[in-house]
N, C-alpha and C positions, 0 to 999 in steps of 0.2 A: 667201556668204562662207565659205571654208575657217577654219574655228576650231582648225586645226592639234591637231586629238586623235586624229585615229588613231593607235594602236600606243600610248594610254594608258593607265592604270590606276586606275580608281576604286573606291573601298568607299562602301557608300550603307545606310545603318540604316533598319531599317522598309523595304525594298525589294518586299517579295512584293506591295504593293498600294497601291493612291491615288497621293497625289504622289511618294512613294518610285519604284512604279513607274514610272510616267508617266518619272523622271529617267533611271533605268536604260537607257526607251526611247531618248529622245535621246545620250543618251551613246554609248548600240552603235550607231546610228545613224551618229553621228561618226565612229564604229571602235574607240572607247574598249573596252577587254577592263573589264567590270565585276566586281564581288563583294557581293553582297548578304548580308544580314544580317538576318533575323528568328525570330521565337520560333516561328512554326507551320508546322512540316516542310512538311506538304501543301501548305499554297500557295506555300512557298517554292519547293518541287520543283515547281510548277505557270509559277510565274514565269520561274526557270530557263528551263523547256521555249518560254515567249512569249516570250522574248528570244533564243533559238539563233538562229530564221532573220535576224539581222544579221549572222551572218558572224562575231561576235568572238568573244573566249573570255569565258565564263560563270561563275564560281566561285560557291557559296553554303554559307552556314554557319547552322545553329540557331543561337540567343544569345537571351537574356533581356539585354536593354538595362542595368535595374538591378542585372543581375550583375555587380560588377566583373569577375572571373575570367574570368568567362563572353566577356563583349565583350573585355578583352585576348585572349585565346585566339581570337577568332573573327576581329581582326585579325590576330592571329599568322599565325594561318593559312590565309588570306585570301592577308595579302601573301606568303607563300611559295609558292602556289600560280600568283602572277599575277608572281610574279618583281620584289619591287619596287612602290611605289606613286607615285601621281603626283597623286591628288586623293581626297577624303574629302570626305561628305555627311552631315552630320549631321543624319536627317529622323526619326528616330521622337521619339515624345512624346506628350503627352497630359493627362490631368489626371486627381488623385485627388482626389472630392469636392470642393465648390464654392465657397459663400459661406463667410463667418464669420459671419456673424449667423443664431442659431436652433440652431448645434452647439455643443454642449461644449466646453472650452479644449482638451483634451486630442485632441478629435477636430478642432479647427482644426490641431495644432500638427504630429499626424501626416499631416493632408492637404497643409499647406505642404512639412512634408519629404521627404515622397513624390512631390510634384509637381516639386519642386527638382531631387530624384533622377533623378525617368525625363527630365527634358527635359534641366537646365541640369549635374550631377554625370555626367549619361552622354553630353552633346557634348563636356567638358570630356576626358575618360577617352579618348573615342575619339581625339579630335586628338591627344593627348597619345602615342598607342599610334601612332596612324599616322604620325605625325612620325619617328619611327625608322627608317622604312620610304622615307623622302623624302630623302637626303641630297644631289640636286640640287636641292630645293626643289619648289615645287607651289603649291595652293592648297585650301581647305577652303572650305565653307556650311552655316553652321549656320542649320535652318529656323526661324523663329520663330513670330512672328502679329502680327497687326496688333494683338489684342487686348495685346500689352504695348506698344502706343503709346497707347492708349484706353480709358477704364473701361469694363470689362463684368462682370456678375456672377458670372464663377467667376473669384472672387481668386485662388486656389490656379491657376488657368492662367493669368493674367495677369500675376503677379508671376513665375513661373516663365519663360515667356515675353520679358519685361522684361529679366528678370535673364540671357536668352539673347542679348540684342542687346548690352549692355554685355558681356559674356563675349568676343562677335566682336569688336571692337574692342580690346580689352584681348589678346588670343590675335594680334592681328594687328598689335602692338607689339611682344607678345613673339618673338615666331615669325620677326620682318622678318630678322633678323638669320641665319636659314635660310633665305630667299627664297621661305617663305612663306607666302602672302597668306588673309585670313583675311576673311570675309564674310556678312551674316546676308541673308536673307529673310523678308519677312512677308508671307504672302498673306493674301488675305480669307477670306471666305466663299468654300469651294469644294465644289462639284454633285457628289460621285462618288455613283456607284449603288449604293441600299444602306449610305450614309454618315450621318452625322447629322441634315445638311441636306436629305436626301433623303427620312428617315423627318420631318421633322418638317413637311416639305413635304404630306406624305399626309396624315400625325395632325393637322396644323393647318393645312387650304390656308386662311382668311382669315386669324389671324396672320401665315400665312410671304409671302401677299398683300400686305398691309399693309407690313411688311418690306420686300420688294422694292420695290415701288413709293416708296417715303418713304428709302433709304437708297441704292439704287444708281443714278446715275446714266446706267448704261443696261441697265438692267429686266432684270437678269440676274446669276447667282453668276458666279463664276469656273471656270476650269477644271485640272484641275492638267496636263492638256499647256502652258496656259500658264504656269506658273508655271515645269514643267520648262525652257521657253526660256529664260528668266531666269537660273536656276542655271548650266544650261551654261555658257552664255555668260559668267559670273562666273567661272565652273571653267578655263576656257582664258585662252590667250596674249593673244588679242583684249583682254582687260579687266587686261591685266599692269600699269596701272596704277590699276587700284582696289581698294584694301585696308580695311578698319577703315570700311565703309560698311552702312546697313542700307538694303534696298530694297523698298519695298511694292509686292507685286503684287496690287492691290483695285479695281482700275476706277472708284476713288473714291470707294470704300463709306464710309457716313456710322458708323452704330454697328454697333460688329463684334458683336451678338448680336442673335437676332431676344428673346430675353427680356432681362426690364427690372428695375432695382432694386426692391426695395420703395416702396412709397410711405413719405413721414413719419407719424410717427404723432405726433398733435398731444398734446402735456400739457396739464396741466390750468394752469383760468387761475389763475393765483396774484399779478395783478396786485392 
């Protein structure tokens, strides 16, 4: 199926590595000229150089996500480079600090705002920058996670998270009236090498065992080439009409964490 993107132009955040990369691939793949966006020169210039042999054009910028200055600037010139934009990815993210039970108020309240920031405050900023850059319109994905469909124990990435799928939807009411469409994804658990699920794979093979087996329904993470199909494919013409949708790509993963809440702690009887 031609998904009509050659001679496009995508900005994709978090790009040098994981599902960042992985989209980048598909994208030049398609013909899509891309511009990536991360904070560690080296592997950005490393990415860069894995994505030339498609043939498209390459642009990439340092940027520290939580920077406002920083990420306008790096759209700025991004889209000058690439003459005009046509789709935006919103994939970096992450989380700062975990639960709420067992820290301080004061260390919940900085982890929620800081988690707010890198995912939901810096997809918000970039659509916002890159919409300048689209005045035939286009379309945007902002990555999410499954874990803001389902409790897992780092609130601080869950509600962030959460608070990324209603953002898409909300961005994709306001934006219609620029012709464009606006879209979240939640992957699962995904395998890259070297990644969280990977170390914890090692440091815990009968936990992450256990996990596997009891939560995915076919005995396996995810991948983020697959995820990258997903995105594409939302990014182009092919899907011109679906906007203000969120789409899980988890192979039907049951709990998005292989860790589990605390147990209750029982009070005393005072019947």
């Amino acid at each position: 199926m031609d998904l009509h993107l050659a001679g496009t132009r995508a900005i994709i955040t978090g790009g040098s590595a994981g599902i960042g990369l992985a989209i980048a691939h598909r994208l030049a793949e398609e013909g899509t000229h891309v511009g990536l966006v991360a904070r560690d020169a080296t592997r950005l210039a490393a990415a860069r150089e894995d994505l030339a042999h498609h043939g498209t054009h390459v642009a990439a910028h340092t940027a520290d996500v939580t920077n406002i200055a920083e990420l306008v600037g790096a759209v700025d010139a991004l889209a000058g480079e690439l003459q005009g934009l046509d789709h935006v990815v919103a994939n970096a993210g992450g989380t700062v600090g975990g639960a709420v039970l067992g820290a301080a108020a004061d260390e919940v309240a900085a982890s929620i705002a800081d988690t707010l920031k890198l995912n939901v405050v810096h997809a918000a900023t970039l659509i916002s920058a890159a919409a300048r850059y689209m005045p035939g319109g286009g379309s945007a994905v902002i990555i999410s996670s499954i874990s803001g469909m389902r409790p897992t124990p780092r609130t601080s990435y869950a509600t962030a998270k959460a608070a990324e799928i209603a953002l898409a939807t909300q961005l994709a009411h306001e934006l219609a009236s620029l012709s464009i469409r606006v879209n979240a994804v939640s992957p699962g658990s995904i395998l890259i090498p070297g990644g969280g699920h990977d170390q914890f794979r090692i440091e815990h093979p009968d936990e992450f065992a256990a996990w596997l087996s009891g939560e995915f329904p076919w005995g396996r993470l995810g991948t983020a080439d697959e995820v990258a199909d997903v995105v594409t494919f939302l990014l182009s013409d092919r899907a011109s009409w679906i906007t203000g949708v969120n789409v899980p790509v988890d192979g039907g993963q049951g709990r998005p964490s292989a860790r589990r809440f605390p147990s209750r702690t029982v009070g005393p009887d005072i019947g």
